[in-house]
C-alpha positions in Angstrom: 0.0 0.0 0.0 3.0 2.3 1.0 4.6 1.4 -2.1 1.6 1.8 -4.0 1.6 5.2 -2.9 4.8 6.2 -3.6 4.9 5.1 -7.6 1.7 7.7 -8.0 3.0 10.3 -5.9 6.4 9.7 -8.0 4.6 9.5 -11.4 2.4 13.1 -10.6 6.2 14.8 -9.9 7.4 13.3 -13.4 4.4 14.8 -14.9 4.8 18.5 -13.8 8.4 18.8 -14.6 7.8 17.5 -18.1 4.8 20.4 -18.2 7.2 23.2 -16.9 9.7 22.1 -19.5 7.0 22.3 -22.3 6.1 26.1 -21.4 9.8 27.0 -21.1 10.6 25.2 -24.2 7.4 26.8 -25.8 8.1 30.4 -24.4 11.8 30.8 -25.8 10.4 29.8 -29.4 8.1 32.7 -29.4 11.2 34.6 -28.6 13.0 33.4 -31.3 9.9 34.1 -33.7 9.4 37.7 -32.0 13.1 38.5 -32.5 13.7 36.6 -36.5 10.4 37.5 -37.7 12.3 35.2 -41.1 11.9 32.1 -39.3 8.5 32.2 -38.2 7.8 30.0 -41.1 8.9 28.4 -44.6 7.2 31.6 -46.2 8.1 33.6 -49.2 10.7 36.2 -48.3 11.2 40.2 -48.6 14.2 40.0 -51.9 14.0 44.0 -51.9 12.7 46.8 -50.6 12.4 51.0 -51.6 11.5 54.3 -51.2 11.2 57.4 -53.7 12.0 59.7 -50.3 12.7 59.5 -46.9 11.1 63.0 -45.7 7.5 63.8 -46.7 5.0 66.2 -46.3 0.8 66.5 -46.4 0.4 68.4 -49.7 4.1 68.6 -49.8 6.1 71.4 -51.5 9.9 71.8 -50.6 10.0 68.3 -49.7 7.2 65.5 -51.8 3.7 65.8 -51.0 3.6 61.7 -51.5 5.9 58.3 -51.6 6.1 55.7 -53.4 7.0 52.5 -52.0 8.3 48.7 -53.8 8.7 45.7 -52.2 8.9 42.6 -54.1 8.8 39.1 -52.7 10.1 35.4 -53.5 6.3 33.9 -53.9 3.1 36.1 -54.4 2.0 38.0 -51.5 -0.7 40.5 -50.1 -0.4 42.5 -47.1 0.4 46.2 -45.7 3.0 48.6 -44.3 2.4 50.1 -40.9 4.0 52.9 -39.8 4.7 53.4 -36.0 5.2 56.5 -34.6 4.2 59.2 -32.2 1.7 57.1 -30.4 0.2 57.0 -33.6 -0.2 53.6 -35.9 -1.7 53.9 -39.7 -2.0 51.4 -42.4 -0.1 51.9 -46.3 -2.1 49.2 -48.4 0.0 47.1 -50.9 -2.5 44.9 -51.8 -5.5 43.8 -50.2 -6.7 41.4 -52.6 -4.8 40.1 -55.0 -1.4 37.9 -54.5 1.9 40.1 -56.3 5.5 39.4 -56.3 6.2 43.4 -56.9 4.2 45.5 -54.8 4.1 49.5 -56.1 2.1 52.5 -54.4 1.9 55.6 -53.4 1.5 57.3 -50.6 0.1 60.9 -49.0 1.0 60.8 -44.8 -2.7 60.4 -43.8 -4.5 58.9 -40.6 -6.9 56.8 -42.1 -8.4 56.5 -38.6 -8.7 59.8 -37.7 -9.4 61.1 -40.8 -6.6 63.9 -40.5 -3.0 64.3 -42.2 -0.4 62.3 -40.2 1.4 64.3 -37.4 5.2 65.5 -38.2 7.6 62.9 -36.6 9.8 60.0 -37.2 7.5 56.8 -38.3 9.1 53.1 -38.4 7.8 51.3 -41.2 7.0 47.0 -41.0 5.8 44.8 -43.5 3.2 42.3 -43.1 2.6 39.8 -45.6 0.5 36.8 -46.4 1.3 34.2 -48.6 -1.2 31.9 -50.9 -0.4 29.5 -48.3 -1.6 31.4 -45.6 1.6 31.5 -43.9 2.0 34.9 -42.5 5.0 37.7 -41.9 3.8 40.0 -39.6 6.2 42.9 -38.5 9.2 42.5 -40.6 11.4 46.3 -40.2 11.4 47.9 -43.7 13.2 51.1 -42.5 11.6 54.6 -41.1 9.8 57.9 -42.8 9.7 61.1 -41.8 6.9 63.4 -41.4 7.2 66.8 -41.8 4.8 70.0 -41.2 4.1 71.5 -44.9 3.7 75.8 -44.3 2.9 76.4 -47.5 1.2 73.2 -49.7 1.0 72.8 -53.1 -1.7 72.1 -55.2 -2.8 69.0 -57.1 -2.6 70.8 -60.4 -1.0 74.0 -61.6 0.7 75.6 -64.5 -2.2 75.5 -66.8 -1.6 77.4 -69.7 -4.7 77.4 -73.0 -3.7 77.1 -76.4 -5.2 79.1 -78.1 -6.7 81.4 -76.3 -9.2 82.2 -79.1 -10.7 79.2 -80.8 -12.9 78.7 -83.7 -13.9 74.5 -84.1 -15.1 74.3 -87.6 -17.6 71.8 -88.8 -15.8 68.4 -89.9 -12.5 70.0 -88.8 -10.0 67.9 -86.1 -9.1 71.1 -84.9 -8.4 71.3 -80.8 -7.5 73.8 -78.4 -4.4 72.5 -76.2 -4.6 72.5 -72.2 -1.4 71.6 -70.5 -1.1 71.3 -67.1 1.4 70.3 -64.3 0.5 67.6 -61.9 2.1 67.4 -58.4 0.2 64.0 -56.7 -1.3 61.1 -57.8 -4.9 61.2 -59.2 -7.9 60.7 -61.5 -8.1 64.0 -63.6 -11.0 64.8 -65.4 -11.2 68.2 -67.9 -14.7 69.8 -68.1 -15.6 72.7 -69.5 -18.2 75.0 -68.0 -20.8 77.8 -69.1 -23.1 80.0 -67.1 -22.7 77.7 -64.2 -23.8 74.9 -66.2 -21.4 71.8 -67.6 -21.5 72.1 -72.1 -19.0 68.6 -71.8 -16.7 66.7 -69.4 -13.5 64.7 -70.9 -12.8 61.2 -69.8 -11.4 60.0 -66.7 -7.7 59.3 -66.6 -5.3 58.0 -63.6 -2.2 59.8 -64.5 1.3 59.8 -62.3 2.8 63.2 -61.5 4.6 65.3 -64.2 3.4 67.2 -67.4 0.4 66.2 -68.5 -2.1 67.8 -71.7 -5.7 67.2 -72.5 -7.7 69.0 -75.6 -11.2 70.0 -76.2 -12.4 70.2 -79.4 -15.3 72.8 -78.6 -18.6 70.5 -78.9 -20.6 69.8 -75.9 -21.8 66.4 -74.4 -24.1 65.5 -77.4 -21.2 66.2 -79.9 -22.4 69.6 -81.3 -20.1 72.2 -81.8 -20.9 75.2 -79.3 -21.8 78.8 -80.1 -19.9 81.2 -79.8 -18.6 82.8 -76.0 -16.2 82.2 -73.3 -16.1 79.5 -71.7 -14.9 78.1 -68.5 -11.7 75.5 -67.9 -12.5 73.2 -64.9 -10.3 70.0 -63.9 -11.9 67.3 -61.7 -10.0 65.1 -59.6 -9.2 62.6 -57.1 -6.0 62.0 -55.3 -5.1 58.4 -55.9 -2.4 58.1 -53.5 -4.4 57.7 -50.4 -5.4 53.3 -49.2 -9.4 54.7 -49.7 -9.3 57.4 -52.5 -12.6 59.9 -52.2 -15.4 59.0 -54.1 -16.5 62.1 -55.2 -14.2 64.6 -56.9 -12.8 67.5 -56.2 -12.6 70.6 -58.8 -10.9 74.0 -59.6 -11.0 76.4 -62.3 -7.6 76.2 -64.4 -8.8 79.2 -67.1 -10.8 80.5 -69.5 -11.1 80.1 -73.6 -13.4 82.2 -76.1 -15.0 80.3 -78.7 -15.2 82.9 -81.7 -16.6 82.4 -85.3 -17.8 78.8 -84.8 -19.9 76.3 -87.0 -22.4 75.8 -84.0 -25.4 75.3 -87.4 -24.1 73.3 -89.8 -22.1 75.7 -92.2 -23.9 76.6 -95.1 -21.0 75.3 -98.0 -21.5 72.0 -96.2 -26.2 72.5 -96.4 -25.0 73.6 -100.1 -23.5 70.1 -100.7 -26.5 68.3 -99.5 -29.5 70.7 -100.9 -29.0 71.5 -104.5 -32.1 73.7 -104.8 -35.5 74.1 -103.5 -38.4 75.9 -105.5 -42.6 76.3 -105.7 -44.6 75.4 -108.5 -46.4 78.5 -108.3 -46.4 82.2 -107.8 -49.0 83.0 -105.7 -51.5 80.7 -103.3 -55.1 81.9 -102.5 -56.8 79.4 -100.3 -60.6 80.6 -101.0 -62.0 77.2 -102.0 -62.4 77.8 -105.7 -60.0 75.2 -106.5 -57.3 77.6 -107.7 -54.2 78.4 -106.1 -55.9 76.8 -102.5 -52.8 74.8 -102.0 -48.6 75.5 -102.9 -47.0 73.0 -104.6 -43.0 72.5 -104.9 -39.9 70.8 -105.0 -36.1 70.4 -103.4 -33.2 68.2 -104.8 -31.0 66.2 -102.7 -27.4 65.4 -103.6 -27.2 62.6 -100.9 -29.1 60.9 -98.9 -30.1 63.7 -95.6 -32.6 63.6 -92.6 -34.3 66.8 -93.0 -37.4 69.1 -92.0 -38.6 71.4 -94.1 -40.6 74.9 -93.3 -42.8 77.4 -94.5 -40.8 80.6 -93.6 -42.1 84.5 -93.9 -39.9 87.4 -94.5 -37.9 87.6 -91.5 -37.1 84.0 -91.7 -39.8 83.0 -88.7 -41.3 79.2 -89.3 -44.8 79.6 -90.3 -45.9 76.2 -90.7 -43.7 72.4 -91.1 -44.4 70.3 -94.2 -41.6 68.1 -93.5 -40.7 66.6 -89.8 -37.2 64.6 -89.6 -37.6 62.2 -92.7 -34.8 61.0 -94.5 -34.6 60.9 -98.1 -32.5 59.3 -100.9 -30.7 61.5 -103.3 -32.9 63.1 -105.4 -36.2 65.0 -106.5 -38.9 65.1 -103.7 -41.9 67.4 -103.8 -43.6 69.2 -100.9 -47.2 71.2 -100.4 -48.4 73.6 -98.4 -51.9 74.3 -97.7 -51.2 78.1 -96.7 -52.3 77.1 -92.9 -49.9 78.5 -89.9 -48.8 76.0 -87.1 -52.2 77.0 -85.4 -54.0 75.8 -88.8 -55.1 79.2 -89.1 -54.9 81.7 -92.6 -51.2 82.9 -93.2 -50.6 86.8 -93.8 -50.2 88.2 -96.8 -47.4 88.4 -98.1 -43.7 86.4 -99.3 -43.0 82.5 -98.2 -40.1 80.9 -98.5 -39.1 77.4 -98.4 -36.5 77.0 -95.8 -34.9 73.6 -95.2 -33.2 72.2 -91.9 -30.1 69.1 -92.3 -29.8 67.1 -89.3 -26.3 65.2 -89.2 -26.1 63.8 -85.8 -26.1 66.2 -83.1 -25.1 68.7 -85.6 -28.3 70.7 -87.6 -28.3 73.6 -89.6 -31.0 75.5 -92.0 -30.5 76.4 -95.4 -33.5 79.4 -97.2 -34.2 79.4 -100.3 -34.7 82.4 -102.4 -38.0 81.4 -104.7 -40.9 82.6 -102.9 -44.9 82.1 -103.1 -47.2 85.0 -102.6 -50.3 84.7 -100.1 -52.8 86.2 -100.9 -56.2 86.8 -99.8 -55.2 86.9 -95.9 -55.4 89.9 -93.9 -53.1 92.5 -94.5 -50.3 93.8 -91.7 -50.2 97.6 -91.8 -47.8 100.0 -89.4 -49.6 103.3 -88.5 -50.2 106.0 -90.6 -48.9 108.5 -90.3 -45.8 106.1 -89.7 -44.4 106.7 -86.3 -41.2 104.6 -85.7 -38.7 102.8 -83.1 -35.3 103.0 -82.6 -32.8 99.9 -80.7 -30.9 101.6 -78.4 -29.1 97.7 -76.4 -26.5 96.2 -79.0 -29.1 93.6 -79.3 -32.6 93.4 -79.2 -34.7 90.1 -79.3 -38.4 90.1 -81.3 -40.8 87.7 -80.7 -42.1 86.7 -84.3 -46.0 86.7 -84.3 -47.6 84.0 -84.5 -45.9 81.2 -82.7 -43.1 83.8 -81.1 -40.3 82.8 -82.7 -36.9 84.8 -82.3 -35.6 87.5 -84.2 -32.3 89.4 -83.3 -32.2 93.3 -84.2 -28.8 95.4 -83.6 -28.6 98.9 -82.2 -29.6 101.6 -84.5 -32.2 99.5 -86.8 -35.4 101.1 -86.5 -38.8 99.2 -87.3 -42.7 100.8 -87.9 -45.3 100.7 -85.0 -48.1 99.1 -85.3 -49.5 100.4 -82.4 -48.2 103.3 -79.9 -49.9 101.3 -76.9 -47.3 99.3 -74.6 -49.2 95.8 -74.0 -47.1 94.2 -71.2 -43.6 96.0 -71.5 -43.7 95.9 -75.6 -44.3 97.6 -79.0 -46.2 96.0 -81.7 -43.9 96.7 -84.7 -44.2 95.7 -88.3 -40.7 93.9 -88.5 -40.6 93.0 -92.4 -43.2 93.5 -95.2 -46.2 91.4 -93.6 -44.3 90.3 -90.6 -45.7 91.6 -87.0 -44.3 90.9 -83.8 -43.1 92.5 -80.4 -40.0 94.5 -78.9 -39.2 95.1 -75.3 -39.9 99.3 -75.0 -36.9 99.2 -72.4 -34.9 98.6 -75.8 -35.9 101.1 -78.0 -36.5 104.9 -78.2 -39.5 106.3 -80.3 -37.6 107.9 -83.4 -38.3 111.8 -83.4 -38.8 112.8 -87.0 -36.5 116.2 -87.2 -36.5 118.4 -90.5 -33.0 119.1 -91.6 -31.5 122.5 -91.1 -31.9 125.1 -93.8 -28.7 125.6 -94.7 -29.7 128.5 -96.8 -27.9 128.9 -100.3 -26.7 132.2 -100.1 -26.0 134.5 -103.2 -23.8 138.0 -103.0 -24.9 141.4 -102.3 -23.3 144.7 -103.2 -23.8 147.5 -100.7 -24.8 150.8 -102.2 -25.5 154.2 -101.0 -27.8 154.1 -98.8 -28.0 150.8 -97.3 -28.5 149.7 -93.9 -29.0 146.4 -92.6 -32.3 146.5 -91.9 -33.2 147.8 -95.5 -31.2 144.6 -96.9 -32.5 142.5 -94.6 -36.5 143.7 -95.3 -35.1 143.3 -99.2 -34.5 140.3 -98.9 -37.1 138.6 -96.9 -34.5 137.4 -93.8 -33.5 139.1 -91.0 -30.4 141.5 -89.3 -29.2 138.7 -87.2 -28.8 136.1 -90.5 -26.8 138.5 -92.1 -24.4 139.0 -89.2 -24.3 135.4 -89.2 -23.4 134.9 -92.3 -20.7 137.5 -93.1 -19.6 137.6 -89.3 -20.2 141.2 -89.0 -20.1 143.6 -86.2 -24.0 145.4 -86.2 -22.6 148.5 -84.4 -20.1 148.9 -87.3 -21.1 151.2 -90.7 -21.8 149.5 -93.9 -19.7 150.9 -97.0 -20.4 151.4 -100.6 -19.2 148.3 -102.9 -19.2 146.0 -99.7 -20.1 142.6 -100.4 -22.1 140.6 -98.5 -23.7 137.3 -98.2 -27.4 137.1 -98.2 -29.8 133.9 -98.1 -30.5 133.6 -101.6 -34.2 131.9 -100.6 -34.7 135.4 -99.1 -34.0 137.1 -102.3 -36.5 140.0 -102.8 -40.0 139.2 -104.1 -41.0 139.9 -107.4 -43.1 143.5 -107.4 -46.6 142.7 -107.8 -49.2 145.6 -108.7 -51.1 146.1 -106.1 -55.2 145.8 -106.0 -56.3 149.5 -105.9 -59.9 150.2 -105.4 -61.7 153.5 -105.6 -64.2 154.0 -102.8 -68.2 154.6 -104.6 -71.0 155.7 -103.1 -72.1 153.5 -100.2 -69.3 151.6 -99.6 -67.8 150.8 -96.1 -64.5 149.3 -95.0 -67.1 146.1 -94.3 -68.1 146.0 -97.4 -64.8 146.3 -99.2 -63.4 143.7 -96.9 -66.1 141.3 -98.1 -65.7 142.2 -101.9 -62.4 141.0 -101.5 -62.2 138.4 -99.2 -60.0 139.8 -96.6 -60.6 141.7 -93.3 -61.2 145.6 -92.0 -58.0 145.7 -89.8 -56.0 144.6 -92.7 -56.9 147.3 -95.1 -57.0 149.8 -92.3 -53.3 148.5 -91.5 -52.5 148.3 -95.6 -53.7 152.3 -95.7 -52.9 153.6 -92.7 -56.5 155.0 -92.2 -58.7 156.1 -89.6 -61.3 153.7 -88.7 -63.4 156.0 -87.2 -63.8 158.6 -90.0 -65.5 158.7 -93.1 -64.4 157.3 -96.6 -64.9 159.6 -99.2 -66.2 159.0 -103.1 -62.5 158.8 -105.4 -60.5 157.6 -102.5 -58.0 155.1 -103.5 -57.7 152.2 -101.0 -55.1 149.4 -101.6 -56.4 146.0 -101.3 -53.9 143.6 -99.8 -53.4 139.9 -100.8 -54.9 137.3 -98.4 -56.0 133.8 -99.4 -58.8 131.8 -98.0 -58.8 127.9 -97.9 -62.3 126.7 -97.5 -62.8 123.9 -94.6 -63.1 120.3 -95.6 -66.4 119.0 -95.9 -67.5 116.4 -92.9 -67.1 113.3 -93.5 -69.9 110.9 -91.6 -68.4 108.3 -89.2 -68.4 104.6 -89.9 -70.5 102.6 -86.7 -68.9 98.9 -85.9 -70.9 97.0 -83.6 -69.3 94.1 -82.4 -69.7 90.5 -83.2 -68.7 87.7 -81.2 -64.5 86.7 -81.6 -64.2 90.6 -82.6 -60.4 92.4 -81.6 -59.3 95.6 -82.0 -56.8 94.2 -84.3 -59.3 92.2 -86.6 -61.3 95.6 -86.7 -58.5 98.0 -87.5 -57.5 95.4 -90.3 -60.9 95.1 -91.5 -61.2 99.0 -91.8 -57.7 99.9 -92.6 -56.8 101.9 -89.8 -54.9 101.4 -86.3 -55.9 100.4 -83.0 -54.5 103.6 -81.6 -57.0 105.1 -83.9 -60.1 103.2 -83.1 -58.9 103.6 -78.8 -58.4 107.6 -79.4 -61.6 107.7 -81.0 -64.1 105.3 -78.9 -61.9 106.7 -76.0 -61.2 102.8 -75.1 -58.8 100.7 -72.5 -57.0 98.4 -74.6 -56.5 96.4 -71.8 -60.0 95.5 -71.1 -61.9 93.3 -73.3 -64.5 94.1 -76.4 -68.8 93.4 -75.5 -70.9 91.8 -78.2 -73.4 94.7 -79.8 -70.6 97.2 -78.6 -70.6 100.4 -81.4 -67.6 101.4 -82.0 -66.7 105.0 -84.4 -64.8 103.8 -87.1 -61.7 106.6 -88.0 -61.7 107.2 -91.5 
């Protein structure tokens, strides 16, 4: 039993000393690993690593802004640097998914963490790596990096410079304007080019490395077309690549500006040339009354290749009136076309010119082409500016009409003047006539009402030789002008004496009447100044004036009276008004048409608001 006891007790003793040598033996092996990270396992080794610098800064200038790290390995790896340093740990991703032998990226000092740059200091950089067998190296020393504080940083991109300046893209031209630019950090750069706050097109997306770098533009917008003219806006987008989680949405600045001057934003009209040969009517004239003549407008247009293409009716100032043609495309060749003499409303056309006016769609790219042939409406109401004709004036550099009747644009320039068709100012604009049988609207802040001044008189003058006698009011009464004329004309001094054979210049439209005989009559018994002034169709004071007589005395049988010379214009006879009661879908306009005069006319003389609306059985007073 004793003995028993003694072989367990014995045994138990064996047992703990063979656990306390495990541990120790187990203990100095993690030592080992700890201190020769290399034989932690049968792993692929570091052959080589490198570093572009060994000081860095956040948005670096005198020293880098980034680094770029290699480190290659005997067998495919993935893993990460970390760099240790000023109680401060962060993560540089080589690769986080895919196995490399070579392992390239670069760098900015950021706290991925804290979401801030990394604070200046001394940072010691070790690897660790995973192999495809899972066997791992965790810690291996790579070196140190250090961080400095960066007082003035530098941007991502700079020295942007536009070539040229001015650009003109021309249709089917390969033509570019040159943008070169420096880059400093690693990124995603994107060129975009804005307008009024809005982007016209945006270049692709390119990773580039830092250095010298160029894009172009070859001034169309997103859809292709080529842009109008204008300045425009240089923008670069971009991302810094050199950060382990790049930002997902860009940042931006604006590099410059370029004017686009003299470009093919319609298709040029040498190229609409090349595809429409011609384009004509059948007929003169088109007079849609129902008696089967003239009601409709025949023609045709000749392609030289096949084109997509719309075709209008346009009037004089080149407004659409109505589409006989929507985006077809035709073969090379003859096609015809008809109009019915209907607006885009279906409603009667003016009278007047119509043209046939033909738009080419290539791609994003359109342009119209107006022929000169032209059909004449007629029967439709007539457009008519006031009479007498009172103008406008454009006082803006430009001036923008809206083209009755679907308000299409028309551009005017300063200094063109167009008839009113009304003096009244409906909602801020004049009703002008803006071509032969063409009406539409102006803003009144953009014009001035044109002030019709007569010329001056610059008299024609003819020579006058003073003779004894003369003073300058007797030359001046000679000749029908007055003292101050003459002084004017031969600079003279008034309080200075004429002398004989001076010559002088007199308004030869004031040269002296011819001498008419005067009317003498000889007073007979029973006459009166009244009845005298009756005879002759004049008045008492002006023969009393014209004899220098006495009203109050007597004439006298004998006496010779001189009669002077008055004319009399007899007053128009009245003319009776014209009464227009209205009917219902009656305007002021459809009336002044109707009647031939204004609506100015017809408000002045019903004493109207033009703003208020017309009452069936309303009698109007017709101008005439």
């Amino acid at each position: 039993m004793i003995f028993l006891q003694y072989n367990i007790l014995r045994e138990q003793g064996t047992t703990r000393v063979t656990t306390k040598v495990f541990r120790i033996f187990i203990l100095l092996l993690l030592a080992v690993i700890i201190s020769c990270p290399q034989f932690a396992s049968a792993m692929a080794e570091i052959t080589s690593f490198s570093q572009s610098t060994g000081t860095v800064a956040y948005q670096g200038n005198s020293v880098p802004g980034y680094v770029s790290f290699e480190l290659k390995t005997s067998e495919p790896t993935r893993g990460y640097i970390l760099a240790v340093g000023n109680g401060v740990q962060t993560k540089i991703n080589l690769s986080t998914m895919d196995y490399k032998t070579v392992h390239k990226v670069d760098w900015v000092p950021w706290d991925d963490t804290k979401k801030t740059p990394l604070p200046a200091g001394e940072y010691q950089l070790k690897a660790y790596m995973t192999d495809q067998g899972y066997n791992q190296l965790s810690g291996y020393p790579l070196g140190k990096l250090t961080v400095v504080s960066e007082p003035n940083p530098k941007p991502v991109i700079d020295q942007v410079s536009v070539n040229p300046a001015v650009f003109s893209p021309a249709y089917g031209g390969a033509s570019t304007v040159k943008i070169p630019f420096n880059l400093n950090r690693p990124a995603e750069v994107q060129l975009v080019i804005w307008q009024n706050g809005a982007e016209i097109y945006t270049g692709s997306k390119t990773k580039l490395l830092p250095g010298s770098h160029s894009v172009s533009w070859n001034g169309t917008d997103k859809m292709g077309r080529i842009v109008q003219d204008g300045s425009y806006e240089i923008h670069f987008k971009y991302i810094e690549t050199a950060f382990n989680y790049p930002a997902t949405t860009p940042s931006g600045i604006k590099a410059g500006t370029v004017t686009i001057k003299d470009s093919d934003y319609d298709i040029p009209q040498w190229r609409l040339q090349q595809v429409v040969t011609n384009a004509v009517f059948h007929s003169d004239t088109i007079s849609p009354d129902g008696d089967g003549v003239n009601d409709k407008a025949s023609g045709q247009f000749t392609l030289a290749e096949p084109a997509k293409l719309s075709i209008f009716i346009a009037n004089a100032a080149g407004a659409h009136v109505n589409k006989v043609v929507n985006e077809q495309t035709f073969p090379a060749g003859t096609h015809t076309l008809e109009w019915n003499g209907t607006d885009f409303m279906g409603g009667k056309a003016v009278n007047g010119n119509y043209f046939i006016k033909v738009q080419v769609i290539e791609g994003a790219n359109s342009g119209y082409i107006t022929f000169t042939d032209t059909v004449k409406y007629e029967g439709g109401y007539e457009i008519k500016a006031l009479q007498p004709e009172k103008r406008v004036r454009v006082i803006t550099d430009t001036a923008s009409l809206s083209i009755d009747p679907m308000g299409q644009g028309y551009t005017a320039v300063k200094g063109d003047t167009f008839p009113l068709i009304s003096e009244t100012i409906e909602s801020g604009k004049y009703h002008v006539l803006v071509k032969e049988g063409v009406s539409g609207t102006i803003n009144a802040s953009d014009v001035e009402l044109v002030v019709e001044t007569t010329a001056p008189n610059i008299p024609n003058t003819t020579e006058y030789t003073v003779v004894s006698g003369d003073t300058l009011w007797k030359i001046a009464a000679k000749f029908n002008t007055t003292i101050s004329e003459i002084v004017r004309l031969n600079n003279l001094d008034p309080n200075k004496y004429l002398y004989i054979g001076q010559k002088l210049k007199v308004p030869a439209a004031g040269s002296p009447e011819p001498v008419r005989d005067p009317v003498i009559h000889t007073v007979q018994s029973g006459d009166t100044l009244w009845k005298i002034a009756q005879k002759y169709g004049t008045t008492i004071d002006a023969i009393v004036k014209a004899n220098n007589l006495d009203p109050a005395k007597h004439l006298y049988i004998g006496q010779k009276i001189t009669i002077p010379s008055e004319a009399t214009n007899p007053e128009p006879p009245a003319v009776q008004p014209v009464i227009h009661t209205v009917v219902s879908g009656d305007t002021l306009w459809k009336i002044s048409v109707k009647y031939g005069t204004t609506i100015d006319a017809i408000v002045k003389a019903n004493n109207l608001d033009p703003a208020k609306y017309l009452m069936v059985g309303q009698k109007l007073t017709i101008p005439r």
